[in-house]
C-alpha positions in Angstrom: -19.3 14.7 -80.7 -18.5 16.3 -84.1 -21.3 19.3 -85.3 -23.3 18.5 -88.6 -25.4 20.6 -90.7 -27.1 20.4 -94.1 -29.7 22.1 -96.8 -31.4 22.1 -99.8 -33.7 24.9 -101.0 -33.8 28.2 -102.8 -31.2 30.0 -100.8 -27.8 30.4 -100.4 -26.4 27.4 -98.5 -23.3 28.4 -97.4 -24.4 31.0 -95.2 -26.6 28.8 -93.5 -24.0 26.3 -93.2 -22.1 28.7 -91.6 -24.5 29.9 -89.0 -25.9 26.3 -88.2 -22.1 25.4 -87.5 -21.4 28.4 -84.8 -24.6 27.1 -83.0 -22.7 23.5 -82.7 -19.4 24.3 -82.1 -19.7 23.3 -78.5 -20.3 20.0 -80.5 -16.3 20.0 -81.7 -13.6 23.2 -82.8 -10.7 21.4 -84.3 -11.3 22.5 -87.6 -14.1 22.9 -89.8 -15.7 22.5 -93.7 -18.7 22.7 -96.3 -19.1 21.3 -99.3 -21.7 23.4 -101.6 -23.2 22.7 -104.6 -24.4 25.5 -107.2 -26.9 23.0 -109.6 -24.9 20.9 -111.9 -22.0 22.4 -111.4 -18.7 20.9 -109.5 -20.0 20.6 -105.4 -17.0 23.3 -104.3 -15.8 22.0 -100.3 -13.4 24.5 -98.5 -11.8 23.8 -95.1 -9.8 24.9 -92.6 -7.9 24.4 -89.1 -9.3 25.5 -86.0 -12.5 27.3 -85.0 -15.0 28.3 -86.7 -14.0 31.7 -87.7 -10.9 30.9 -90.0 -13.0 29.0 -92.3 -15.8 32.1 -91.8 -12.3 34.4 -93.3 -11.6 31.8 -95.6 -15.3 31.8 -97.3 -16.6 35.9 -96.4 -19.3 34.4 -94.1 -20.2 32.2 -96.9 -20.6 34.6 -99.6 -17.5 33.4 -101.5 -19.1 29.8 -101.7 -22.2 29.8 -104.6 -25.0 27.0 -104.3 -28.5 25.9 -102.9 -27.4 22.8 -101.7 -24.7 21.6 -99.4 -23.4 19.9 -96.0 -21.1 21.5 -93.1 -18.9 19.7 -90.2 -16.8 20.8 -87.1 -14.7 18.7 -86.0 -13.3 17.1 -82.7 -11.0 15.2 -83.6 -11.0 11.2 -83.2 -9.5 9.6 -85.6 -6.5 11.8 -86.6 -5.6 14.9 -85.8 -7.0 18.4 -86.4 -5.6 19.4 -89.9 -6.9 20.7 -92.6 -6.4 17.6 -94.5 -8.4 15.7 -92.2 -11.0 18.1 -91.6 -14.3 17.0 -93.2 -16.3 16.8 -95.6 -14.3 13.9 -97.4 -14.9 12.6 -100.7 -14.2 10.0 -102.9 -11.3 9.6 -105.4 -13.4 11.2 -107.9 -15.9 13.1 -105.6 -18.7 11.0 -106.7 -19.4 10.6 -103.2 -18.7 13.6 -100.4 -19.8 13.5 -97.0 -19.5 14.3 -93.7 -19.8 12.4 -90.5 -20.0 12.1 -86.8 -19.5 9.3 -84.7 -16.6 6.4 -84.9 -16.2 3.9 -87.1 -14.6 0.5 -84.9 -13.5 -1.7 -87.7 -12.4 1.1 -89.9 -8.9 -0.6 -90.3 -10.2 -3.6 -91.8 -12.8 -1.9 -94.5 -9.5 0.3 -95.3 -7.5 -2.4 -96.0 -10.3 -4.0 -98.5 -11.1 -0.6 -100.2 -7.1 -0.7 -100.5 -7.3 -3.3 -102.9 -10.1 -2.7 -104.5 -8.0 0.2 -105.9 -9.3 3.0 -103.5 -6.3 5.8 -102.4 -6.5 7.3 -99.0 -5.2 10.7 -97.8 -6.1 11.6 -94.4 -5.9 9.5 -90.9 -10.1 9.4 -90.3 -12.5 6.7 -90.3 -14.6 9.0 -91.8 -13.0 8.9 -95.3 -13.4 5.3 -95.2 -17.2 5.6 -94.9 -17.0 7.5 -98.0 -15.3 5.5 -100.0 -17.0 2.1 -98.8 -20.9 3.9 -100.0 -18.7 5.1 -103.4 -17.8 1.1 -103.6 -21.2 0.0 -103.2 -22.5 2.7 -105.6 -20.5 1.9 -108.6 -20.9 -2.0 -107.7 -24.7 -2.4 -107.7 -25.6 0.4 -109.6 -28.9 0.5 -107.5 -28.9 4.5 -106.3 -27.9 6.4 -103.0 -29.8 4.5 -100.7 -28.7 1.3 -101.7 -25.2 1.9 -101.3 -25.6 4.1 -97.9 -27.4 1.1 -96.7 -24.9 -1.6 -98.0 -22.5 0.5 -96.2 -24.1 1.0 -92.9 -24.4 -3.3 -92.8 -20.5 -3.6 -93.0 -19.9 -0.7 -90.6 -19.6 -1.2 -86.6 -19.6 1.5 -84.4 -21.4 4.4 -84.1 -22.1 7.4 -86.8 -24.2 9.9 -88.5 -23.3 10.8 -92.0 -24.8 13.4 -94.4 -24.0 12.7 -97.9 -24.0 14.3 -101.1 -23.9 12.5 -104.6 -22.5 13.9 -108.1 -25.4 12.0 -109.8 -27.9 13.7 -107.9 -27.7 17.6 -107.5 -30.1 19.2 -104.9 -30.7 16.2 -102.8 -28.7 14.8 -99.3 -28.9 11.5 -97.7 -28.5 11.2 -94.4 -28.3 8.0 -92.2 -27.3 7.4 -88.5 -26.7 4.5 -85.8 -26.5 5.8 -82.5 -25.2 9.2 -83.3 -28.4 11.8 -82.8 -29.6 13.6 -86.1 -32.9 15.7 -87.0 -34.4 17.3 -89.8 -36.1 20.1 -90.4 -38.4 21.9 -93.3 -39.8 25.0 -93.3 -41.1 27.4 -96.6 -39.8 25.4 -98.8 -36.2 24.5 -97.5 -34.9 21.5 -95.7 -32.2 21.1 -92.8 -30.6 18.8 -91.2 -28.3 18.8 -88.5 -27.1 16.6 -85.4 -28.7 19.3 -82.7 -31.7 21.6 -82.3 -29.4 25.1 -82.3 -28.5 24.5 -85.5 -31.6 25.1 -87.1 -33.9 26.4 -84.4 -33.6 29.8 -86.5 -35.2 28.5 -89.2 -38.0 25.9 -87.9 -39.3 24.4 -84.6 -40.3 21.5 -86.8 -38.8 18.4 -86.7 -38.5 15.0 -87.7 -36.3 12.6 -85.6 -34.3 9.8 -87.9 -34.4 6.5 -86.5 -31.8 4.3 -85.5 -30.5 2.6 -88.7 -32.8 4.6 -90.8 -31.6 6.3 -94.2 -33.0 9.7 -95.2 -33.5 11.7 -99.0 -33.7 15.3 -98.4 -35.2 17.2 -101.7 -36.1 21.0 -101.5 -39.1 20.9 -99.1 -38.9 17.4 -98.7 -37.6 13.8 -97.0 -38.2 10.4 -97.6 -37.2 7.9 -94.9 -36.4 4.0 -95.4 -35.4 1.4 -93.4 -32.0 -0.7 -93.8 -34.0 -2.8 -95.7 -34.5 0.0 -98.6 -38.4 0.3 -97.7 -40.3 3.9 -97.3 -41.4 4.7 -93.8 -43.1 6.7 -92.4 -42.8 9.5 -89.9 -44.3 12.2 -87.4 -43.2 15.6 -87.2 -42.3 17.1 -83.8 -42.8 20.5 -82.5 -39.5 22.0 -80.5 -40.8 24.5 -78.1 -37.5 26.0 -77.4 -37.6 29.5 -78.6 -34.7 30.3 -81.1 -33.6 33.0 -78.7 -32.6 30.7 -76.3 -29.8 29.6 -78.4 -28.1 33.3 -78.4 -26.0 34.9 -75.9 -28.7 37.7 -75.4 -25.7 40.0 -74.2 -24.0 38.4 -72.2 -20.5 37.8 -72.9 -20.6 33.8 -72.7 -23.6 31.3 -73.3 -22.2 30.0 -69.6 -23.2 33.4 -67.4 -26.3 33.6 -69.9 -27.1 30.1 -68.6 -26.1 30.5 -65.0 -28.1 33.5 -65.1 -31.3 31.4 -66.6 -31.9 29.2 -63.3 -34.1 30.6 -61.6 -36.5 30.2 -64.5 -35.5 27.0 -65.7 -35.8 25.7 -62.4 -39.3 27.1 -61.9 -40.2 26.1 -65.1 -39.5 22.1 -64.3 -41.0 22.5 -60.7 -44.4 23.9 -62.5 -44.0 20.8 -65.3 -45.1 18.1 -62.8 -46.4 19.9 -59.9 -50.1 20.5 -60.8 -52.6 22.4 -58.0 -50.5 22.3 -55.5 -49.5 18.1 -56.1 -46.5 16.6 -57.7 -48.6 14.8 -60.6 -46.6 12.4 -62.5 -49.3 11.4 -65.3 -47.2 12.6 -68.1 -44.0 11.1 -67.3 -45.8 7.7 -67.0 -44.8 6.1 -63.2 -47.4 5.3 -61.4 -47.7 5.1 -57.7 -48.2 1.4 -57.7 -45.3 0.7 -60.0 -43.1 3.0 -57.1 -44.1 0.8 -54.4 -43.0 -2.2 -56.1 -39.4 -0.5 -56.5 -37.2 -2.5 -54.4 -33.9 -1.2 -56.0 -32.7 1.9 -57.8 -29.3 2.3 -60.0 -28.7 5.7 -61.1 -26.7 5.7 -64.0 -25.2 8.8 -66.0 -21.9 10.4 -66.9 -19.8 13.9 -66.0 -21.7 16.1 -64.2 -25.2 14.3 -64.8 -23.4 11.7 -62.6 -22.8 14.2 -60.1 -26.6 14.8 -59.9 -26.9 11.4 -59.1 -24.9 11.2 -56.5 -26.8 14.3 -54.3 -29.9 12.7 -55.5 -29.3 9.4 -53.9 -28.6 11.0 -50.4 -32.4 12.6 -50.4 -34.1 9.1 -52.2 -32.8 7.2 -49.3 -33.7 10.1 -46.4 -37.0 9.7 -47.8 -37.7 6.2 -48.9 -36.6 2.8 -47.4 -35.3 2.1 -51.5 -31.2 1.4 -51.3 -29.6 3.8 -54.2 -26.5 2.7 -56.3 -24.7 5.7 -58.2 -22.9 4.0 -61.2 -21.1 5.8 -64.1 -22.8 4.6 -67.1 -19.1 4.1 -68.8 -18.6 1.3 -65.9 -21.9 0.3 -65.6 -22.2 -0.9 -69.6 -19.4 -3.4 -68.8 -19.9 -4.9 -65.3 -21.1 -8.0 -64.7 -23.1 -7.8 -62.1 -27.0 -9.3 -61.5 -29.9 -6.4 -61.2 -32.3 -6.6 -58.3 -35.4 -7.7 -59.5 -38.4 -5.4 -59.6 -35.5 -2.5 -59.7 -35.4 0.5 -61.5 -32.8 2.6 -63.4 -32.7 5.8 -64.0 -30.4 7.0 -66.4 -29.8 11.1 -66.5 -28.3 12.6 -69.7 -28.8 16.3 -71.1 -28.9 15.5 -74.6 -30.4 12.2 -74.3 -28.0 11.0 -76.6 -24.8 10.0 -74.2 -23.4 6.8 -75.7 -22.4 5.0 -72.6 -25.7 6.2 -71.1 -27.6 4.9 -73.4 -25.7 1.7 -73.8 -26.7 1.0 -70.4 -30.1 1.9 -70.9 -30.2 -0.6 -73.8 -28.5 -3.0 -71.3 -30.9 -2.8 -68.6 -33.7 -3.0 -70.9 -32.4 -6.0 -71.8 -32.5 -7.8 -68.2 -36.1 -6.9 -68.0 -35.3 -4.0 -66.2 -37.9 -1.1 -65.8 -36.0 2.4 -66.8 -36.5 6.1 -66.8 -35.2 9.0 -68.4 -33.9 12.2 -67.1 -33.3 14.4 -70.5 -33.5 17.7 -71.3 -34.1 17.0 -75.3 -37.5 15.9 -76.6 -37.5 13.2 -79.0 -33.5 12.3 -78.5 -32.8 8.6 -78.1 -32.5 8.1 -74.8 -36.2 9.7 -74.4 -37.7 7.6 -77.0 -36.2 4.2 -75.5 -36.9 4.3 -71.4 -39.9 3.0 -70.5 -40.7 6.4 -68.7 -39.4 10.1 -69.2 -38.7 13.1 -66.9 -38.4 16.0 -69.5 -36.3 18.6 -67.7 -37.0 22.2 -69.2 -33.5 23.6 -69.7 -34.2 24.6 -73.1 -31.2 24.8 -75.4 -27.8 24.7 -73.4 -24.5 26.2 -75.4 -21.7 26.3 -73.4 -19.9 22.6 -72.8 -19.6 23.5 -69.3 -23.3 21.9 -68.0 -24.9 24.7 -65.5 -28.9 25.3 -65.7 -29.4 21.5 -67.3 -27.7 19.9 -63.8 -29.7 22.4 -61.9 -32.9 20.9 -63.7 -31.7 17.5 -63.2 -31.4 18.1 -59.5 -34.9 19.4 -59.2 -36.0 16.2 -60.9 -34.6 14.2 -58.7 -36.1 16.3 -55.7 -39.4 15.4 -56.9 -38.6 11.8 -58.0 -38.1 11.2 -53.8 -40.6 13.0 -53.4 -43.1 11.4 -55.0 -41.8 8.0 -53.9 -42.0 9.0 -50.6 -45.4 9.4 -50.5 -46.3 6.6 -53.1 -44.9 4.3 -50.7 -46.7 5.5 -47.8 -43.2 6.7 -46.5 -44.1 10.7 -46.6 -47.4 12.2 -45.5 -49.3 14.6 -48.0 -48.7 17.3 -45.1 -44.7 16.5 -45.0 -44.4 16.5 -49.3 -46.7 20.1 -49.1 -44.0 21.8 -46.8 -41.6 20.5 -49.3 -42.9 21.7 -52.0 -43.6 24.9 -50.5 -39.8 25.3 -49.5 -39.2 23.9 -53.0 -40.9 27.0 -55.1 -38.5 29.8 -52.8 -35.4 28.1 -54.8 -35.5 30.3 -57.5 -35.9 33.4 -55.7 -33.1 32.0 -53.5 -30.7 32.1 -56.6 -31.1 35.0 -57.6 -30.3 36.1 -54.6 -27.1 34.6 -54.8 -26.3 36.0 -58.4 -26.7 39.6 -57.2 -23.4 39.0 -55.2 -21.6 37.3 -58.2 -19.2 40.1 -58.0 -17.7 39.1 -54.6 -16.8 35.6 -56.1 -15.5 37.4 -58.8 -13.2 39.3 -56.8 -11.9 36.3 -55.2 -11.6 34.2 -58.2 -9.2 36.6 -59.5 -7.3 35.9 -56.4 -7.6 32.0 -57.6 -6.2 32.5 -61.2 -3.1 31.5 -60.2 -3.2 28.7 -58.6 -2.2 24.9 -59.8 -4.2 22.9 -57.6 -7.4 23.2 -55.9 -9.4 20.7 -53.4 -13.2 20.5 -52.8 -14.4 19.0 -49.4 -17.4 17.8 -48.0 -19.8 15.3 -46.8 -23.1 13.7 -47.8 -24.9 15.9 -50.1 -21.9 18.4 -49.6 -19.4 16.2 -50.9 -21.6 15.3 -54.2 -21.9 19.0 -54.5 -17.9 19.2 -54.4 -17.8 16.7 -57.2 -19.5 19.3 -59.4 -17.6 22.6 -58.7 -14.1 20.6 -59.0 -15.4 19.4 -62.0 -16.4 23.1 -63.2 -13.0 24.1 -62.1 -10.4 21.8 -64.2 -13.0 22.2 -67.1 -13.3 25.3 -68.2 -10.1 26.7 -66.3 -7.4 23.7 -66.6 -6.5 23.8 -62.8 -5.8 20.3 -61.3 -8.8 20.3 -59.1 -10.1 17.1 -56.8 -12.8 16.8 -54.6 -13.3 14.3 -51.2 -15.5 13.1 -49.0 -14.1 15.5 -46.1 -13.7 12.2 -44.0 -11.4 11.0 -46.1 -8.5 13.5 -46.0 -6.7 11.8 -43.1 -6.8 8.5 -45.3 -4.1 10.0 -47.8 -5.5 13.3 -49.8 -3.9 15.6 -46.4 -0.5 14.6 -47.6 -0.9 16.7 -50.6 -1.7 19.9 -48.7 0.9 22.7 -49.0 1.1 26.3 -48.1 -1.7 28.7 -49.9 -3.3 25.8 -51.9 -6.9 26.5 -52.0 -9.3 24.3 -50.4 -12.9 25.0 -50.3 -14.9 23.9 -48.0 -18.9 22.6 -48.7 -21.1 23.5 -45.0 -24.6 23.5 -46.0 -25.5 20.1 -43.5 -26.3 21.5 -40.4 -25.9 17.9 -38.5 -21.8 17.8 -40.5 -21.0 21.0 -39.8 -19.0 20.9 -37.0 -17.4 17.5 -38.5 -16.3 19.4 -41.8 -14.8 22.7 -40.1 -12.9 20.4 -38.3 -11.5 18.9 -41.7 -11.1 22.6 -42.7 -9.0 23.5 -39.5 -6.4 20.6 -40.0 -5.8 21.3 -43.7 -5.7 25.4 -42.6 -2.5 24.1 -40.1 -1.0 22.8 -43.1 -1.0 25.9 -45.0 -4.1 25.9 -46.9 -5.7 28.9 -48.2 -9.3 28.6 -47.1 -13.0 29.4 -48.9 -16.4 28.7 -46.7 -19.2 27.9 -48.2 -21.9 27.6 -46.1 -25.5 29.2 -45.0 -26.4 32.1 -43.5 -26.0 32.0 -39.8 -22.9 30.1 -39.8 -20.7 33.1 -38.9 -17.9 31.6 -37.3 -17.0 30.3 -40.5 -15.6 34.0 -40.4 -13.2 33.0 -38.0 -11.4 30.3 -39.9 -12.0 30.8 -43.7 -10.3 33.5 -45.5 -13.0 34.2 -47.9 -17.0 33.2 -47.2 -19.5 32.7 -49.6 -22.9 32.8 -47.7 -26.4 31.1 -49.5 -29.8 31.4 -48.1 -31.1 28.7 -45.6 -33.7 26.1 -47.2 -34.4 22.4 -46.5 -31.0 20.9 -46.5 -31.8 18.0 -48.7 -32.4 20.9 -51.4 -29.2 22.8 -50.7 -27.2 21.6 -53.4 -29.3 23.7 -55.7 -28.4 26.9 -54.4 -24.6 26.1 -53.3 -23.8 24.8 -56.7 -24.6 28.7 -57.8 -21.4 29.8 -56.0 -19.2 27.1 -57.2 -20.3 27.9 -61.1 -19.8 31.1 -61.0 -16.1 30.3 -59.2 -15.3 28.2 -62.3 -16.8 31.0 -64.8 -14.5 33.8 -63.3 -11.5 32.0 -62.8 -11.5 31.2 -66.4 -12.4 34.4 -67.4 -9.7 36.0 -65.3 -7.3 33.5 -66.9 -8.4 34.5 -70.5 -9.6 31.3 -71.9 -12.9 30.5 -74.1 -14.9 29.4 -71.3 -17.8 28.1 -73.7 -15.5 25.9 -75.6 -12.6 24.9 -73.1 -10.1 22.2 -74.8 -10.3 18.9 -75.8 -14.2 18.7 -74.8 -17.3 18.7 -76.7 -20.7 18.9 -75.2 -22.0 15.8 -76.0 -20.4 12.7 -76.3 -21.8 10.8 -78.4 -19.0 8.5 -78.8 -17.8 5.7 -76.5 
């Protein structure tokens, strides 16, 4: 969860620090630190409560802070909670050993409780300062150097991390070591960076070098070093990020979320164009073959949030196309249940930042059953690409704001093509049938934008919607999965209680929380529902409800019964969702506007959890 940054070179470090932090702070904002080190002097750590900015006051951007060498953190909080005192970086009695970390420790209790007696004093509530102290233990034990006693430390440590450490005896250099927590490094003219995502230092170099699982790295001034747990050099391969570093600023638009929203249309071409080669969907890079997708007798869709979400609209069009059944499972169940997978099944597992922990625990789990996997991820080189067997690389580019908008769009149009491409694999789709398809499929982007030149009407009614307490989504099929998703951009980024049901299901128990003027909006893109969902819409209107219609044009009695209508262009309707979503994000966006909270960084989230 937590943001990390790091470097070594000629340069001042703290503003670097500084700058690499504000590109992460979608990563955590309970409070923030850096340690810097000028030379041999004493490594001087400030830190501070809250955002970013107070400790930006506290330092003068960085200019108050002297030194070519240090590591930065911000924080959301896990163990303990957001204070100054347990703000990171930590260090060790004597500050032989400072660090910072992301990630949770598990058996942290238990390594307190020996560091305890070894003599060891603790100040703050995080697992983090026991990390710390247990590499400071090892170093002063064996005598055998920074590796060694990172690596001693990482065998006695359960859970998940990534730590970036700095060592009195050992000016100018950082190590850095992870296990399941995502970290890269970068060098560039003579500097090196390191930090736990691609924003942070896509300023300074599009080169990269990915840290292993369980690896250890030295950074030196224009250089790194990698070992295994075992203390033995490795080597590595440098990868090119071909985000441009513009794509990680705002660009003038007052939030990285309307930026984003605003980028669809060309991130959505820009994945159509990836795999769809003369006219053909052409999966050669991604690596499934068409004999491989007739064998498929099963698929599991597994992902978290709004990834999940994807899933869910996905699975209606896999199983209009293809004869393969479709299970939907959040990854934070799936991990844990013990249930037998179909054999010659596959499972597709859609994450953002490739790095999900319960996502890619249940990639690791399925793997282990034998089970053939692919990846849905938007970050090259992140764990969850470099595990599955095969990978869908959605091109999103960097995405700030916690609130997911042009990556689920991506994932959507990756799962479009998925069924696609099964379809006519399996002999289930003629050639003719996928070419109209992907024919309609290219008019989606000029279809959004045609929707975001009348953002201001949802505007206006969103305004109307700042007040309210509750709010209900209804659909059905590929409707209702859509739902899911604009509740969920509702109560995210604008805290009201927001739910979302299968239309069908209101008479079974969510009508009885209908009262007079609660907003309920209504999902009619499915031509054959239609007249099955205004029906739902009329008996929660007698009740009192306040009603919004979302549907396509030509469906204008919806004039008639709702008292505000949101209108998106006609398409296929197993491609709908990716043009009625539109709408719904931009609801979310201006209610929380209209409300005056941060809508990049809304409460209590971070952008991805990395953490179980």
């Amino acid at each position: 969860m937590c943001g990390i940054v790091g470097f070594t070179g000629s340069k001042q470090a703290a503003p670097i620090l500084l700058d690499g932090l504000s590109k992460l702070e979608y990563r955590g904002y309970d409070s923030a630190g850096i340690a810097v080190r000028d030379g041999e002097k004493e490594t001087e750590v400030v830190k501070a409560k809250g955002k970013l900015k107070v400790l930006k006051e506290m330092t003068n951007d960085g200019d108050a802070v002297k030194g070519s060498c240090g590591i930065g953190h911000t924080r959301w909080a896990t163990h303990g909670e957001p204070s100054a005192v347990n703000a990171h970086p930590h260090s060790s009695d004597d500050e032989n050993v400072i660090a910072v970390h992301n990630g949770i420790i598990e058996n942290y209790q238990e390594l307190r409780e020996k560091l305890i007696k070894s003599g060891y004093e603790f100040y703050s509530q995080t697992d983090t300062e026991v990390a710390v102290k247990l590499i400071d233990y090892y170093f002063k034990k064996y005598g055998l150097g920074p590796v060694d006693s990172i690596a001693r430390a990482m065998i006695r440590i359960r859970g998940s991390y990534a730590l970036c450490v700095m060592f009195k005896d050992y000016p100018g250099e950082i190590y850095t070591a992870r296990k399941d927590s995502p970290m890269i490094i970068g060098i560039a003219d003579g500097e090196t960076y390191v930090a736990s995502d691609v924003p942070a230092i896509l300023k300074y170099t599009r080169n990269v070098y990915y840290i292993g699982n369980m690896e250890i790295a030295k950074l030196v001034k224009g250089g790194v070093t990698f070992y295994n747990i075992d203390r033995e050099e490795i080597e590595k391969s440098l990868t090119e990020i071909k985000w441009d570093a513009e794509a990680a600023e705002k660009g003038g638009y007052e939030h990285f979320m309307l930026k984003e929203i605003h980028e669809q249309p060309k991130v959505v071409r820009d994945t159509i164009h990836s795999v769809v080669k003369d006219g053909k969907i052409d999966f050669s890079d991604i690596g499934l073959t068409d004999e491989e997708m007739q064998k498929i007798s099963q698929i599991y869709i597994v992902a978290c949030g709004s990834a999940y979400h994807v899933g869910m609209a996905v699975q209606y069009v896999i199983e209009d196309f293809t004869s393969i059944p479709v299970r939907v499972e959040l990854a934070s169940e799936f991990r844990y249940r013990k249930m037998t997978l179909v054999k010659d099944s596959l499972v597709i597992i859609i994450s953002q930042s490739g790095e999900t922990a319960d996502s890619l625990a249940a990639l690791r789990e399925a793997k282990e059953k034998g089970i053939k996997t692919l990846g849905i991820v938007n970050v090259v080189g992140s764990s969850i690409a470099r595990e599955a067997d095969n990978v869908f690389y959605t091109l999103a580019g960097p995405e700030i704001s916690v609130a997911t908008t042009k990556a689920y769009s991506t994932q959507l149009i990756a799962g479009y093509l998925l069924a696609m491409q099964f379809a006519v694999a399996r002999g289930e789709m003629s050639e003719e049938k996928c070419s109209e398809l992907l024919d309609e499929l290219y008019t989606i982007p000029d279809k959004i934008e045609k929707i975001l030149e009348d953002k201001e009407r949802i505007q206006w009614y969103a305004n109307k919607l700042a007040g309210a307490k509750d709010a209900f989504f209804i659909g059905r099929g590929i409707d209702y999965a859509i739902g899911l998703e604009g509740s969920l951009k509702m109560k995210e980024i604008s805290y009201i209680h927001s739910e979302a049901y299968a239309a069908g299901e209101l008479k079974h128990g969510p009508i009885s929380l209908i009262e007079e003027g609660i907003p309920v909006i209504g999902v009619l893109t499915q031509q054959e529902l239609y007249e099955k969902t205004v029906s739902n819409m009329v008996e929660v209107k007698s009740r009192g409800a306040s009603l919004m219609g979302l549907t396509t044009y030509g469906n204008y009695s919806m004039e008639d019964l709702a008292d505000f209508t949101v209108y998106i262009p006609q398409t296929d309707s197993h491609f709908a969702g990716s043009l009625s979503v539109i709408p719904l994000q931009l609801l979310g966006y201006y209610v929380s506007v209209a409300k005056g909270y941060d809508v990049d960084k809304p409460r209590n989230l971070a952008k991805s959890v990395t953490v179980e």
